[in-house]
N, CA, C and O of each residue as an XYZ file, in Angstrom:
292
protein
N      66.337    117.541    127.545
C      66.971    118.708    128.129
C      68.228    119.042    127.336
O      68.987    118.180    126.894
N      68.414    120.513    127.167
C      69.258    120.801    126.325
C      70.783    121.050    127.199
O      70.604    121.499    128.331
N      71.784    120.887    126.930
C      73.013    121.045    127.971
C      74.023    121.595    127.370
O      74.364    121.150    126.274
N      74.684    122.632    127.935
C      75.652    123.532    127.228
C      76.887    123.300    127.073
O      77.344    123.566    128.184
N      77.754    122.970    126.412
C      79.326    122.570    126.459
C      80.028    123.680    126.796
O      80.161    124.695    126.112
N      80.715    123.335    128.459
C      81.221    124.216    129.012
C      82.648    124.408    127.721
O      82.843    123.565    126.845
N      83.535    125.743    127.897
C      84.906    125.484    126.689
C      85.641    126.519    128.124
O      85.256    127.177    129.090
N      86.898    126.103    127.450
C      88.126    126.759    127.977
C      88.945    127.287    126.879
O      88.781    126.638    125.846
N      89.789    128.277    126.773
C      90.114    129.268    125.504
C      90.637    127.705    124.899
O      90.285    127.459    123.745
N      91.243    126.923    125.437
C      92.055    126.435    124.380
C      91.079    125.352    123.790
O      91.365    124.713    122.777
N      89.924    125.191    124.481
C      88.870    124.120    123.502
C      88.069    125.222    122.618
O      87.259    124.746    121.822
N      88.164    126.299    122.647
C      87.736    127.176    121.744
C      88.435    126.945    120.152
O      88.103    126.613    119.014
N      89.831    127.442    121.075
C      90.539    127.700    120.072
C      91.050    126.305    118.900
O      91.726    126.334    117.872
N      90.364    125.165    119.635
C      90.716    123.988    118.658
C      89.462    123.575    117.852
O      89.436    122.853    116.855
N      88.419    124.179    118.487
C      87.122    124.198    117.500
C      87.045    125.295    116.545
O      86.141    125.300    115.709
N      87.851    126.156    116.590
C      87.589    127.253    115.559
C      88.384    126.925    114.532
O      87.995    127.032    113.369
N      89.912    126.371    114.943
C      91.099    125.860    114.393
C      90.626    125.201    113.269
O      91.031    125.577    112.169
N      89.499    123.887    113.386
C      88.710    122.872    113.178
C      87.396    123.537    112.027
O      86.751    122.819    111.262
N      87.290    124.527    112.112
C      86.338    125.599    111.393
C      87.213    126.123    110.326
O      86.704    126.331    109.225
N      88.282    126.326    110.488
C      88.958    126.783    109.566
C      89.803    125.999    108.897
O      90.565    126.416    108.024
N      89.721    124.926    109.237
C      90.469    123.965    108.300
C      89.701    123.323    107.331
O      90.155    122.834    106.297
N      88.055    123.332    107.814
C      87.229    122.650    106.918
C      86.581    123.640    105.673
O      85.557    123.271    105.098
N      87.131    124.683    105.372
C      86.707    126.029    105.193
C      85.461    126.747    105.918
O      85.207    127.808    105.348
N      84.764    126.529    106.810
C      83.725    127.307    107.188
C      83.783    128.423    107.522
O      82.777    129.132    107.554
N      84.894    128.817    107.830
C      85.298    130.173    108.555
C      87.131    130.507    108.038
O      88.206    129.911    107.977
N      86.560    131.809    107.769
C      88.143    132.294    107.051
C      88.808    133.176    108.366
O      88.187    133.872    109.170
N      90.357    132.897    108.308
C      91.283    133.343    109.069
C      90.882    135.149    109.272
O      90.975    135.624    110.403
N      90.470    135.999    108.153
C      90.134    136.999    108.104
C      88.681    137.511    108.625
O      88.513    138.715    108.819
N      87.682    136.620    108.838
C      86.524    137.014    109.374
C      86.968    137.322    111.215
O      87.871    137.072    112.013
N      85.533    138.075    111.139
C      85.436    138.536    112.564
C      85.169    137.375    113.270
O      84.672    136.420    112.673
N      85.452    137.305    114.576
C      85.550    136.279    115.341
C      84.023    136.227    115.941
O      83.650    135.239    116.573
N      83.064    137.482    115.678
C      81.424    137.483    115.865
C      81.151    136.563    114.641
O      80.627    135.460    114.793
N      81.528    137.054    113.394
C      81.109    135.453    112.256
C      80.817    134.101    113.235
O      79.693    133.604    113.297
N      82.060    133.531    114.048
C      81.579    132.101    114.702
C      80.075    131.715    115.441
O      79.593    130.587    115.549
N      79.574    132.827    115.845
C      78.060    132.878    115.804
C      77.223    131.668    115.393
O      76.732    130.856    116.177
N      77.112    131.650    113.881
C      76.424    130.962    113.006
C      76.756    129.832    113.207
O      76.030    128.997    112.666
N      78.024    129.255    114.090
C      78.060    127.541    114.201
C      78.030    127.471    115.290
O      78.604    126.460    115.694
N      77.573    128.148    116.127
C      76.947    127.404    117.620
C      75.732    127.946    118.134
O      75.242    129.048    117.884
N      75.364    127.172    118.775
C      73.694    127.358    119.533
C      73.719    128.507    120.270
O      74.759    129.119    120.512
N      72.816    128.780    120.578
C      72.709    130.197    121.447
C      72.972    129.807    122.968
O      73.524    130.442    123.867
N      72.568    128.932    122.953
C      73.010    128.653    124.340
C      74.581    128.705    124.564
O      75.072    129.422    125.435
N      75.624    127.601    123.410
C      77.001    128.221    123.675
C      77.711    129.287    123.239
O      78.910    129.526    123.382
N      76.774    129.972    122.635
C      77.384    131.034    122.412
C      77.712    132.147    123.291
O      78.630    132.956    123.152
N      76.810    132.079    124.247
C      76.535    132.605    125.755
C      78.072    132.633    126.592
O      78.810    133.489    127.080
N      78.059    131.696    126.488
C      79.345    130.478    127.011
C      80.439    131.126    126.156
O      81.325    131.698    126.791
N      80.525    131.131    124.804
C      81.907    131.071    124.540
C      82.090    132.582    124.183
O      83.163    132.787    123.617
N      81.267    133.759    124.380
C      80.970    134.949    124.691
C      82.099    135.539    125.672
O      82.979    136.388    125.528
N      81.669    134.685    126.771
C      82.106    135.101    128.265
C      83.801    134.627    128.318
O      84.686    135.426    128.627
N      84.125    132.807    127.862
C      85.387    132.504    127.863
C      86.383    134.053    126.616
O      87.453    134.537    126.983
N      85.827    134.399    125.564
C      86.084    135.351    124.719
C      86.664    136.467    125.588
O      87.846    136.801    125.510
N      85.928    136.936    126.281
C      85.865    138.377    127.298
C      86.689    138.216    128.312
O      87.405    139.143    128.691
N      86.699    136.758    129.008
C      88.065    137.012    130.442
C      89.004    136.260    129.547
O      89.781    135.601    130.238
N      89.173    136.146    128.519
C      90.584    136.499    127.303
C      90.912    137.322    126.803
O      91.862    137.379    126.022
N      90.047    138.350    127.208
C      90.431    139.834    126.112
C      90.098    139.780    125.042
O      90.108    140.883    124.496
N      89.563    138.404    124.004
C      89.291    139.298    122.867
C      87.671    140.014    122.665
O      86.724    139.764    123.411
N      87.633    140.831    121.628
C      86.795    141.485    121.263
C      86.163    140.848    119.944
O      86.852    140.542    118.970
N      84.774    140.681    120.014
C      84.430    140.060    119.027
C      84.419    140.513    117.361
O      84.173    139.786    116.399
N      84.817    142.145    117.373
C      85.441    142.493    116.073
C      86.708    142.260    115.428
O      87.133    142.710    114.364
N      87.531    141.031    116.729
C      89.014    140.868    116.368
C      88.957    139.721    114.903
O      87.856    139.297    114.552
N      89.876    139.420    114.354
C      89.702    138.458    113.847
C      90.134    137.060    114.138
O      91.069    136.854    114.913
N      89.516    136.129    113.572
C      90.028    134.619    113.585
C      91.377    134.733    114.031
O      91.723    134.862    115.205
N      92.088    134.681    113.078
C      93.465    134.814    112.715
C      94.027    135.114    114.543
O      94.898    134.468    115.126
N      93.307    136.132    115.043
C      94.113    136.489    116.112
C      93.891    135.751    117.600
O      94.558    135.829    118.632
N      92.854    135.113    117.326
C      92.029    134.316    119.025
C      92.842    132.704    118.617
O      93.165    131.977    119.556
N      93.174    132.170    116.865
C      93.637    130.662    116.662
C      95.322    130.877    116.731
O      96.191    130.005    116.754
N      95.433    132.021    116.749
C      97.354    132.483    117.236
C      98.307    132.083    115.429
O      98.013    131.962    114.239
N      99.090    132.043    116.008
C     100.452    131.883    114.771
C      99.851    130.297    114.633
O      99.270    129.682    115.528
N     100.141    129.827    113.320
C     100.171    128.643    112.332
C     101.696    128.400    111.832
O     102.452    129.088    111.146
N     101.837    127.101    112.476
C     103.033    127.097    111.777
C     102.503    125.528    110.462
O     101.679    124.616    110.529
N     103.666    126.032    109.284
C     103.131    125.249    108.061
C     104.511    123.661    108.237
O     105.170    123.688    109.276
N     104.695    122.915    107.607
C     105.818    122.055    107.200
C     105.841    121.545    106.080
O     104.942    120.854    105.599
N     107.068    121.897    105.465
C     107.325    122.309    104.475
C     107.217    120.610    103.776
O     107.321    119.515    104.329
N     106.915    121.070    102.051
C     107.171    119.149    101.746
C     108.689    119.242    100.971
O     109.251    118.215    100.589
């Protein structure tokens, strides 16, 4: 049986975080790009957490993973 990983914006937002650190996904893609790394089943799921957050899936990365802060060497 297949089982869906419920997310909450901020487990979203640390798996995408996590996408973009490994390069799979650039800060500039559409936030519909994340598609391609999850099942259809959570995508369903992280569709809906997306929508009672307000974003729109033409927003970009950049704007659903928030400000980055860097430290300096």
């Amino acid at each position: 049986m297949y089982t869906v990983r419920l997310y909450s914006i901020e487990d979203l937002r640390d798996e995408v975080k996590s996408l973009v650190d490994r390069g799979l996904v650039s800060r500039q893609h559409c936030i519909y790009e994340l598609i391609k790394h999850f099942s259809d089943q959570e995508w369903l799921t992280i569709e809906r957490v997306l929508e009672d957050n307000e974003y729109l899936l033409r927003d970009r990365v950049i704007d659903l993973i928030g400000k980055e802060s860097w430290v300096s060497d």
